[in-house]
C-alpha positions as CSV (number, residue, x, y, z in Angstrom):
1,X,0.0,0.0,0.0
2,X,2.8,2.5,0.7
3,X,4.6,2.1,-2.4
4,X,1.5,2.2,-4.4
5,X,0.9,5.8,-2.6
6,X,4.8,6.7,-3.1
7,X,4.2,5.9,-6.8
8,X,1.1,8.2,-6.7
9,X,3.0,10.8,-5.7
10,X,6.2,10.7,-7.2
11,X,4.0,10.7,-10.5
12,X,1.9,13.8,-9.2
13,X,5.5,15.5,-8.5
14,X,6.9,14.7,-11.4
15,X,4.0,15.7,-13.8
16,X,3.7,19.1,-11.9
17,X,7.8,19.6,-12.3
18,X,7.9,19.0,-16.2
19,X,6.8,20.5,-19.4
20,X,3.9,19.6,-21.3
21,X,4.4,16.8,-23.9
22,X,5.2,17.8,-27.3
23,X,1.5,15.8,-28.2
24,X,-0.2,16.9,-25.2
25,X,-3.2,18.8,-25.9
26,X,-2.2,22.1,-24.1
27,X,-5.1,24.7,-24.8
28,X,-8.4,24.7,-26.3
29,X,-10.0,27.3,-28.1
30,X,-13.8,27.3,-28.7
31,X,-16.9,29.8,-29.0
32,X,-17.3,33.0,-31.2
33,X,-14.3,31.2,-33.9
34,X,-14.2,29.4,-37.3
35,X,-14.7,25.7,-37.0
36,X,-11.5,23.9,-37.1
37,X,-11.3,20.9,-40.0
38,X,-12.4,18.3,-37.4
39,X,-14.6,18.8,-33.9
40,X,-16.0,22.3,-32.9
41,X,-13.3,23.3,-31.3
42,X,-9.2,23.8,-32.2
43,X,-6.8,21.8,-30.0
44,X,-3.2,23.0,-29.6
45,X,-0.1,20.7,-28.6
46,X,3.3,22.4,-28.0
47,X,4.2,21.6,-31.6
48,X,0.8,23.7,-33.2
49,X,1.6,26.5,-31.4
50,X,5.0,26.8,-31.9
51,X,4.5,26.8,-35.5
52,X,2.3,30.0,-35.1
53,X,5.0,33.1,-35.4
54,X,6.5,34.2,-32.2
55,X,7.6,36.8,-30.1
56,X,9.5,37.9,-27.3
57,X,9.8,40.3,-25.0
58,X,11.8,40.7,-21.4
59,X,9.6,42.6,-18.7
60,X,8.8,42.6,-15.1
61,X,6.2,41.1,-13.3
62,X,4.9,41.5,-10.3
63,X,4.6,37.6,-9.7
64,X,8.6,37.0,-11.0
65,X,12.2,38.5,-9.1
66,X,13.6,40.7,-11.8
67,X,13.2,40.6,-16.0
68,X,12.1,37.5,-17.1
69,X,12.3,36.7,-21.1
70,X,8.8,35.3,-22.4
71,X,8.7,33.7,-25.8
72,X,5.1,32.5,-27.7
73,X,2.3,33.5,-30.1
74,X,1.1,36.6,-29.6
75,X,-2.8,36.9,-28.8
76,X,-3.8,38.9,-31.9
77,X,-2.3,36.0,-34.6
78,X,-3.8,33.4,-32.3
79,X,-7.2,34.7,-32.8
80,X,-6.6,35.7,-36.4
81,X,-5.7,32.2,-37.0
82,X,-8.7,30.7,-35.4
83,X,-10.8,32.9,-36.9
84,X,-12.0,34.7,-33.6
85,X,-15.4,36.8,-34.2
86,X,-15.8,37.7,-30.3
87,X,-15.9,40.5,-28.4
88,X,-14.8,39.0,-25.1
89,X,-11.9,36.2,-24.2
90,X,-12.9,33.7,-21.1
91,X,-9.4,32.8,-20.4
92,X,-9.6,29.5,-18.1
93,X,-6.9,28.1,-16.0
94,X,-6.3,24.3,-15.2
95,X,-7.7,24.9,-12.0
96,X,-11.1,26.8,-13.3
97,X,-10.1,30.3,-12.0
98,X,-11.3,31.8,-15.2
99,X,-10.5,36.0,-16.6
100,X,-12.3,38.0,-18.9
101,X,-9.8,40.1,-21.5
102,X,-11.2,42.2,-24.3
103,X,-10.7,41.1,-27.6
104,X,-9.5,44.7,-28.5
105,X,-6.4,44.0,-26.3
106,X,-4.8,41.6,-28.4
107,X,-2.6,44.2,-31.2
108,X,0.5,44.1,-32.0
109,X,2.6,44.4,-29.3
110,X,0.5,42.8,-26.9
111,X,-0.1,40.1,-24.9
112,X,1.0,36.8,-26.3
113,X,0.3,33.5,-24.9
114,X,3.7,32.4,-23.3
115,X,5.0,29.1,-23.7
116,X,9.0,29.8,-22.7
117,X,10.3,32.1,-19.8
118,X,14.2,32.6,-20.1
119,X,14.3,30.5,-22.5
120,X,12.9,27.1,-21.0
121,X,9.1,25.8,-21.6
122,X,7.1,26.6,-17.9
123,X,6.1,23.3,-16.1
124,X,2.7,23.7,-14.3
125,X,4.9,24.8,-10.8
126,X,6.4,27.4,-12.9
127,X,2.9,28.8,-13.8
128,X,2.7,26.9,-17.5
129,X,2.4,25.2,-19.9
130,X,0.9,28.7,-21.1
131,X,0.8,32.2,-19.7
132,X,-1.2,34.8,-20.8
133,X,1.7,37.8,-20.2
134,X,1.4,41.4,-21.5
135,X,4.7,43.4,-22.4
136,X,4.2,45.5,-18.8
137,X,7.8,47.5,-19.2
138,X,6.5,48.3,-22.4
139,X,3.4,50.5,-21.9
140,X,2.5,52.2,-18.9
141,X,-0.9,51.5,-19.1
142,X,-0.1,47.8,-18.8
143,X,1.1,48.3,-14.9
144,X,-2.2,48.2,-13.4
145,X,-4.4,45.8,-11.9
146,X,-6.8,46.2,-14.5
147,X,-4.1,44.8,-17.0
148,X,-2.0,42.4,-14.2
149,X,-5.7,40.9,-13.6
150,X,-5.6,39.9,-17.5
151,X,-2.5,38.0,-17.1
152,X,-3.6,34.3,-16.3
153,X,-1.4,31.5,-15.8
154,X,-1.8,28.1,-16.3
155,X,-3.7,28.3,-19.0
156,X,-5.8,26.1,-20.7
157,X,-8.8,26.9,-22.5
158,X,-9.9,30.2,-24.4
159,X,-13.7,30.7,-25.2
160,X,-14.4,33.6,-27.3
161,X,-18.1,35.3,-26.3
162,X,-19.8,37.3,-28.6
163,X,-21.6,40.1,-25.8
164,X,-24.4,42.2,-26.8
């Protein structure tokens, strides 16, 4: 019985200490978008969206010690490329805690949805496999809590709502 619970846990360690799997669905994107070739819904692995175009950006947080380097696709081609016709994105996390972010604030320059910080994919104890992260150092208007309350980790699902 107590190695089958040191198993348990050594597994629940491990998964929480590691990257996603390069197969592993990692975020879901449904709602207000085009249909995707199969299902309702597009499904992302590490390998989809790092064939999207990238970008980077170093900035502070106030959740990290110091700059911290974020590299992935930047919100605006992400719903370009699923064909996003909402107004409103429900960002969800893998825990449910779920934030609402306009659909005007993904331009260029922008938020992107992290996948790297300082050049290493985020494990789910280092707030990944995704992170919604705005350029804050970038634009003043991104240090508030009105923008820091936009930036969701552990992300895993993006609905797009059409509000009236």
């Amino acid at each position: 019985m107590f190695a089958t619970i040191r198993t348990a846990v050594t597994f629940i360690v491990f998964s929480l200490a590691t990257p996603a799997l390069a197969d592993e669905v990692v975020l879901t994107v449904s709602g207000a978008v085009e249909a995707p070739a199969e299902g309702s819904a597009w499904e992302f692995d590490m390998v989809d969206l790092k064939s999207l175009p990238a970008e980077r950006f170093e900035t502070t947080t106030i959740w990290t010690e110091g700059p911290q380097q974020f590299e992935g696709v930047p919100l605006v081609v992400l719903l370009d490329h699923v064909g996003a016709t909402g107004s409103t994105i429900r960002a969800v996390a893998l825990n449910d805690y779920a934030v609402s972010i306009p659909v005007a604030d993904a331009v260029e320059g922008g938020p992107i949805v992290a996948y790297g910080r300082n050049g290493d994919e985020m494990s789910v104890r280092d707030k990944g496999p995704l992170w919604i992260v705005y350029p804050f150092d970038d634009n003043e208007i991104y240090k508030s809590e009105e923008y820091y309350s936009r930036s969701i980790w552990q992300l895993d699902r993006i609905e797009l709502v059409t509000e009236n």
